[in-house]
VEXGULO-361683 format. One line per field, with one value per residue (C-alpha): residue number from 1; x, y, z. Coordinates in pm, 1 decimal. Example, Ala and Ser with C-alpha at 12.3 -4.5 7.8 and 13.67 -1.06 7.14 Angstrom:
2
i [1_2] .
X [1230.0_1367.0] .
Y [-450.0_-106.0] .
Z [780.0_714.0] .
//
This chain:
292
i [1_2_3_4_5_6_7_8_9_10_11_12_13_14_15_16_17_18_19_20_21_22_23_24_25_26_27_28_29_30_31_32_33_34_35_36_37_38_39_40_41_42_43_44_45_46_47_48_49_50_51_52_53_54_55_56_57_58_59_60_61_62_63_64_65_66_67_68_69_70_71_72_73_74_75_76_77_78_79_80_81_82_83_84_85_86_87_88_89_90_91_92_93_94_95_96_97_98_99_100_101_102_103_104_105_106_107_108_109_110_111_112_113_114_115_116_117_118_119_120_121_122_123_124_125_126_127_128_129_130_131_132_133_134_135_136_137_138_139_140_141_142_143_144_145_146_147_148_149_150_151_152_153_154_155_156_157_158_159_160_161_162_163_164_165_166_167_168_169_170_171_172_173_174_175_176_177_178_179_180_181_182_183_184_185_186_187_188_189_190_191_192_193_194_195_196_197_198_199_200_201_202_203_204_205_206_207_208_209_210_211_212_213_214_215_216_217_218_219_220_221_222_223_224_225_226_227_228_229_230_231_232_233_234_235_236_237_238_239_240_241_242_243_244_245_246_247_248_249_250_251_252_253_254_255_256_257_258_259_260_261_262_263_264_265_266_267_268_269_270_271_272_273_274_275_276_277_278_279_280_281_282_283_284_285_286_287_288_289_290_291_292] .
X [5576.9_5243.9_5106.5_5101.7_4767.8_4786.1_4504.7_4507.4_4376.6_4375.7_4573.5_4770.6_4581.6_4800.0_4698.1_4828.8_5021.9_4782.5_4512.9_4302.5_4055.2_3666.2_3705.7_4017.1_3824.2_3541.9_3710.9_3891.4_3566.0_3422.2_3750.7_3691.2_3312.1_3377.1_3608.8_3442.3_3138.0_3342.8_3513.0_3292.4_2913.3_2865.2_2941.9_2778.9_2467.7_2521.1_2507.3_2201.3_2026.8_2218.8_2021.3_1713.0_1720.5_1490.5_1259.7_1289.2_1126.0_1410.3_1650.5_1540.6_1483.7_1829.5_1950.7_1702.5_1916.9_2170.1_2463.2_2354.0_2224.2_2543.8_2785.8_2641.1_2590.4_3038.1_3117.6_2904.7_3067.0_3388.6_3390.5_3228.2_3493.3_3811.0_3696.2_3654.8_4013.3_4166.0_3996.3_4213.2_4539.1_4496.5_4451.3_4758.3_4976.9_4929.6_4935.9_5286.5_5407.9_5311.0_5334.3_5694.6_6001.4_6227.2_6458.1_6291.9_5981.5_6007.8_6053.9_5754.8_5543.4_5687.5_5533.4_5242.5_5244.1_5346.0_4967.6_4955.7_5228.7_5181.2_4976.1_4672.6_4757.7_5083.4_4976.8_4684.1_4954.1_5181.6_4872.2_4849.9_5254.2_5286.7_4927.7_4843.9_4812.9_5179.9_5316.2_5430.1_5192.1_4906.2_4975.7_4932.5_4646.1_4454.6_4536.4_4374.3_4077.1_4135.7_4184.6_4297.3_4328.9_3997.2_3838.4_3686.8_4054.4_4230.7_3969.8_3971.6_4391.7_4421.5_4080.3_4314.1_4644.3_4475.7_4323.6_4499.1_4688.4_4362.5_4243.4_4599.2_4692.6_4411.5_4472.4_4854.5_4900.8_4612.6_4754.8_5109.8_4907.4_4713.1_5048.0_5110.7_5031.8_4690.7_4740.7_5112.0_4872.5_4599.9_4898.7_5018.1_4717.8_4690.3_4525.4_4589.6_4681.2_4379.5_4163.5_4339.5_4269.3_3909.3_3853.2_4128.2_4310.1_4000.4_3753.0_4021.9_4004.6_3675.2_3587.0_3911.7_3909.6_3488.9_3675.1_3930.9_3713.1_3444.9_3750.0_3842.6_3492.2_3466.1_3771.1_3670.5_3384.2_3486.8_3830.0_3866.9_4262.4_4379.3_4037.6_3980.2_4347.9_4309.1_3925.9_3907.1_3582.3_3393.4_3014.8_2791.0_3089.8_3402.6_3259.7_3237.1_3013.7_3319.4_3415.1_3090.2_2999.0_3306.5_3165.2_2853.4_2943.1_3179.7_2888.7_2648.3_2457.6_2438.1_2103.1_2238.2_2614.4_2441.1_2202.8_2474.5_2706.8_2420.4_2362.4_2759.1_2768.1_2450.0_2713.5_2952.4_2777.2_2628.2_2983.5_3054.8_2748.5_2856.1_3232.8_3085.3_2854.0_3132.6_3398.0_3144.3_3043.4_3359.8_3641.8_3790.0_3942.3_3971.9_4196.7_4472.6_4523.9_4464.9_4769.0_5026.1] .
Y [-315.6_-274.7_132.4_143.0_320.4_394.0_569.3_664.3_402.4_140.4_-129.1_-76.3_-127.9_-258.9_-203.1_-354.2_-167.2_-239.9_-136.1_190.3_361.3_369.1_672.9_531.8_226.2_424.6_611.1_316.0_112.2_452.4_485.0_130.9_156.2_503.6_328.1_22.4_298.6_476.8_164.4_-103.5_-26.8_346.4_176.6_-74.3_93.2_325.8_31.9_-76.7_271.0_353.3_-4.2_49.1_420.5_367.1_128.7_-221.8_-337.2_-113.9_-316.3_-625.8_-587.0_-519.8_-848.2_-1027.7_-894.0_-1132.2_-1007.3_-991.0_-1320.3_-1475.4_-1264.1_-1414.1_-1779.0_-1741.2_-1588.2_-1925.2_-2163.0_-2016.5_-2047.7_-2391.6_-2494.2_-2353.7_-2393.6_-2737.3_-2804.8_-2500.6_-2775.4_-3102.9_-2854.8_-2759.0_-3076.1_-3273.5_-2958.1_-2955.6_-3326.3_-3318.4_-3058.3_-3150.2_-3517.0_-3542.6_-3430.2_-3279.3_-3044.7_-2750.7_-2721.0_-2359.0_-2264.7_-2439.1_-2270.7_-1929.2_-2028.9_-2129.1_-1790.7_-1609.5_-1525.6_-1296.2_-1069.5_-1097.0_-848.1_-1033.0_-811.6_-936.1_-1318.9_-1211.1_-1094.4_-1415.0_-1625.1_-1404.6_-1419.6_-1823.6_-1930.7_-1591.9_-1652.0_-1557.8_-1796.1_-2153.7_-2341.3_-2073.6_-2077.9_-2473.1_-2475.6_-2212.5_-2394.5_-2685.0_-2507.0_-2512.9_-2126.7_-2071.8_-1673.4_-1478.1_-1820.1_-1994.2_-2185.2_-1877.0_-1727.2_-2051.3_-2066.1_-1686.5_-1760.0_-2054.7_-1872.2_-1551.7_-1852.5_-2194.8_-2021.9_-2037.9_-2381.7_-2454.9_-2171.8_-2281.6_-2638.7_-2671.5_-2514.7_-2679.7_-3024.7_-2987.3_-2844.9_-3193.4_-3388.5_-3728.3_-3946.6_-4074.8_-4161.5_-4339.8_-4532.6_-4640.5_-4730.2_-4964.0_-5145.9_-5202.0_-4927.4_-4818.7_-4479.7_-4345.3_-4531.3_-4311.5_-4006.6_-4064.8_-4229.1_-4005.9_-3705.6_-3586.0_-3558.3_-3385.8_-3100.9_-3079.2_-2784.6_-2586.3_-2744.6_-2596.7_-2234.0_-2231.5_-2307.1_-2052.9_-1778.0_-1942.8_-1928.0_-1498.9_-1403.8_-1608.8_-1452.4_-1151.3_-1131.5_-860.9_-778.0_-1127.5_-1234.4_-858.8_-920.9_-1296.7_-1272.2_-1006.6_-853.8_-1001.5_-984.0_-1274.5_-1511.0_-1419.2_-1131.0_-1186.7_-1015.4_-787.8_-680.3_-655.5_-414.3_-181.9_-208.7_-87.3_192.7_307.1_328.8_538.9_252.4_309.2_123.3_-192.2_-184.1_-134.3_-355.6_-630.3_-525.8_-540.9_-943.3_-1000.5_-813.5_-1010.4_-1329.1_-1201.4_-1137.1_-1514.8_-1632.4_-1397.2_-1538.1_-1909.2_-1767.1_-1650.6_-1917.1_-2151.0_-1970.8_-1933.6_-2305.2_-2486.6_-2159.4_-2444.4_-2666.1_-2350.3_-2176.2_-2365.0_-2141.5_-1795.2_-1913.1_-1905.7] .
Z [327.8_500.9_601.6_987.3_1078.3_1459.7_1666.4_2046.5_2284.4_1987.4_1846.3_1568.2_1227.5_883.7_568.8_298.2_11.9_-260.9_-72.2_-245.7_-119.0_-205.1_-393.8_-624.7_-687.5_-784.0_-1042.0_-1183.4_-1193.6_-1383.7_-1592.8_-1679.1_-1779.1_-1983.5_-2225.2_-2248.9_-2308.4_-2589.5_-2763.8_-2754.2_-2644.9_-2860.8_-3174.1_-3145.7_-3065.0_-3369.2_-3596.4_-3513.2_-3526.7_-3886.3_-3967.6_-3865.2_-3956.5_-4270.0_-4076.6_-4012.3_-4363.8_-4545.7_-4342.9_-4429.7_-4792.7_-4802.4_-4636.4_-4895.4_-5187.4_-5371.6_-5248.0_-4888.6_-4912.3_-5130.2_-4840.4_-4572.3_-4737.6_-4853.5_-4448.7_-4302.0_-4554.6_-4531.9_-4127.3_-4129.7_-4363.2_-4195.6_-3826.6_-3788.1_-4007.5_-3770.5_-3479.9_-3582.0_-3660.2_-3304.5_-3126.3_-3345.8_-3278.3_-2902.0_-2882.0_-3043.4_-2852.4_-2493.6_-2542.6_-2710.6_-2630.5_-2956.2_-3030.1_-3184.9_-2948.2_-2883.2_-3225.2_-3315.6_-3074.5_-3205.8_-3552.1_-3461.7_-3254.8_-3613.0_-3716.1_-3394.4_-3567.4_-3909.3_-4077.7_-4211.1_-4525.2_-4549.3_-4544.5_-4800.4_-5020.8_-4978.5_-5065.6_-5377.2_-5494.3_-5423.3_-5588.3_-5810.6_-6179.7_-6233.9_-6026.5_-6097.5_-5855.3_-5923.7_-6326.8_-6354.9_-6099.0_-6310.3_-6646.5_-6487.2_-6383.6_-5990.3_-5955.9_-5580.8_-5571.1_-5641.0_-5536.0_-5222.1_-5169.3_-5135.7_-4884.1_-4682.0_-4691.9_-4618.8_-4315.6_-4190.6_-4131.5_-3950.8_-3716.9_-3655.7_-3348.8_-3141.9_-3101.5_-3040.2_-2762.4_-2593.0_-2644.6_-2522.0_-2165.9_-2066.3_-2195.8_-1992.3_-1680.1_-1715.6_-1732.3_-1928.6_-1640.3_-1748.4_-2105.8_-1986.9_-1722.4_-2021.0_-2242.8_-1997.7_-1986.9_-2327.6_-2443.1_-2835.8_-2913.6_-3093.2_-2794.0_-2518.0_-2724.6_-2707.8_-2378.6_-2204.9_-2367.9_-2588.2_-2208.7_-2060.2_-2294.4_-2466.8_-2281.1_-2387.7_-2699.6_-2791.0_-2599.3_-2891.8_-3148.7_-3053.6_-3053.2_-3399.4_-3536.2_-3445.7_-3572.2_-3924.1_-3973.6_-3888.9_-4096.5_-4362.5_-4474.5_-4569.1_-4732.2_-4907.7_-5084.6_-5217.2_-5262.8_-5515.7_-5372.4_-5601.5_-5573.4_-5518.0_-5580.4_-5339.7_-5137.9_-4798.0_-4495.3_-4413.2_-4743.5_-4915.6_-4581.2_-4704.8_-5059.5_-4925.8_-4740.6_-4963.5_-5225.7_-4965.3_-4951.0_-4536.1_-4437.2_-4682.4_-4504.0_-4138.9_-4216.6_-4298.0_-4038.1_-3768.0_-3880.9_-3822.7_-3489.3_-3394.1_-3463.4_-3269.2_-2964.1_-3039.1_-2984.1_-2682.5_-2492.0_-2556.5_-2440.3_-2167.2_-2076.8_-2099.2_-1862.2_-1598.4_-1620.3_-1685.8_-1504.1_-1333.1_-1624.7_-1836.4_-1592.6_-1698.6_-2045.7_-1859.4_-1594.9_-1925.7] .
//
């Protein structure tokens, strides 16, 4: 119900229920900008003074090392490798499930939900018992010289699984909000089925689609626990940015780990811009995935 706000000589005024007043907006706007203050802008601030704290040649002699340079070379592969197959997952898994009807729809969704809930230790450590050295698969793989563990594979299967629910969340409510009524109308002209994927469904979601692969693309170069259990940490060959930035700092080597961390944070807030830039341009067809 609606506050009655009655003065003499005047017409009764209604406010609504959910209206606050200028000061209570005030203090959640502040409440708002405090944490976002404390969680988000502080440390990021504090990683690019730690990395410059020696001087800006200091910090760059450290990114020219090996294992800076190797680290960042692996993350870029390993993310230019896994995004693009995360990409085509995506697209064939929302395809199926918002173009077919079949028993087992919801618990298909759930699993490709699972990532979301699984510790990203856990499914490094899965990665580890099914293709480790001791296993069958891993044994006969390693005999053969195709090690998977302790190897790019294993980072790319353990990048893949902390990922593929991205492009594909993204991807599916947008797809059933669009309907099946075009692609039914180019099929009954004639149409194939890989032409009304490119001339119908693929235009229809490009612009969700490049949203869920920029989230995809952060979160894989950004991932540590799966990646620091298959990829053994090793240095110039399996390290990545995040776990050669733990090595780093756990050796006191601050200005090098800063110095490292400040180049992946500078990624990040790449990605964020072309997030951004993308919601404001395109809210329209994007509001589809925020509505479910």
């Amino acid at each position: 119900m609606s506050d009655i706000t009655v003065t003499k000589g005047a017409p009764p005024r209604f406010r609504s229920a959910t209206e606050e007043s200028p000061l209570a907006r005030w203090a959640m706007i502040a409440a708002a900008v405090l944490g976002l203050g404390i969680l988000v802008f502080a440390p990021l601030i504090a990683v690019f003074v730690e990395a410059l704290a020696q001087g800006v040649a200091a910090s760059l002699a450290s990114l020219a090392t090996r294992d800076a340079q190797e680290a960042i070379k692996l993350t870029l592969t390993i993310a230019a490798i896994s995004v693009p197959l995360n990409a085509i997952f995506g697209v064939a898994a929302a395809w199926f499930i918002t173009k077919f009807d079949f028993r087992g729809k919801a618990f298909l969704i759930t699993l490709i939900d699972l990532p979301f809930s699984v510790s990203p230790v856990v499914a490094g450590l899965c990665i580890v018992l099914m293709f480790g050295t001791n296993s069958l698969v891993g044994g006969w793989l390693v005999a053969n010289g195709y090690p998977i563990v302790f190897a790019m594979p294993g980072i790319i299967l353990a990048t893949m699984f902390v990922t593929f629910p991205f492009v594909a969340r993204e991807l599916i409510p947008v797809m059933i909000e669009q309907g099946r009524a075009e692609e039914e109308a180019a099929l009954t002209l004639g149409a194939s089925g890989w032409r009304v994927f490119w001339t119908v469904t693929l235009p229809n979601i490009r612009w969700a689609l490049l949203y869920g692969v920029l989230l995809c693309n952060a979160r894989a170069m950004g991932e540590f626990g799966a990646v620091a259990v298959v990829s053994g940490k090793i240095r110039g060959q399996t390290a990545t940015m995040p776990t050669t930035i733990e090595m780093l700092y756990q050796e006191y080597l601050s200005v090098a780990a800063f110095s490292l961390a400040a180049v992946l944070a500078l990624l990040a807030l790449v990605t964020l811009l072309l997030k951004t830039a993308l919601e404001i341009r395109h809210a329209d067809q994007l509001a589809a995935a925020h509505r479910h």
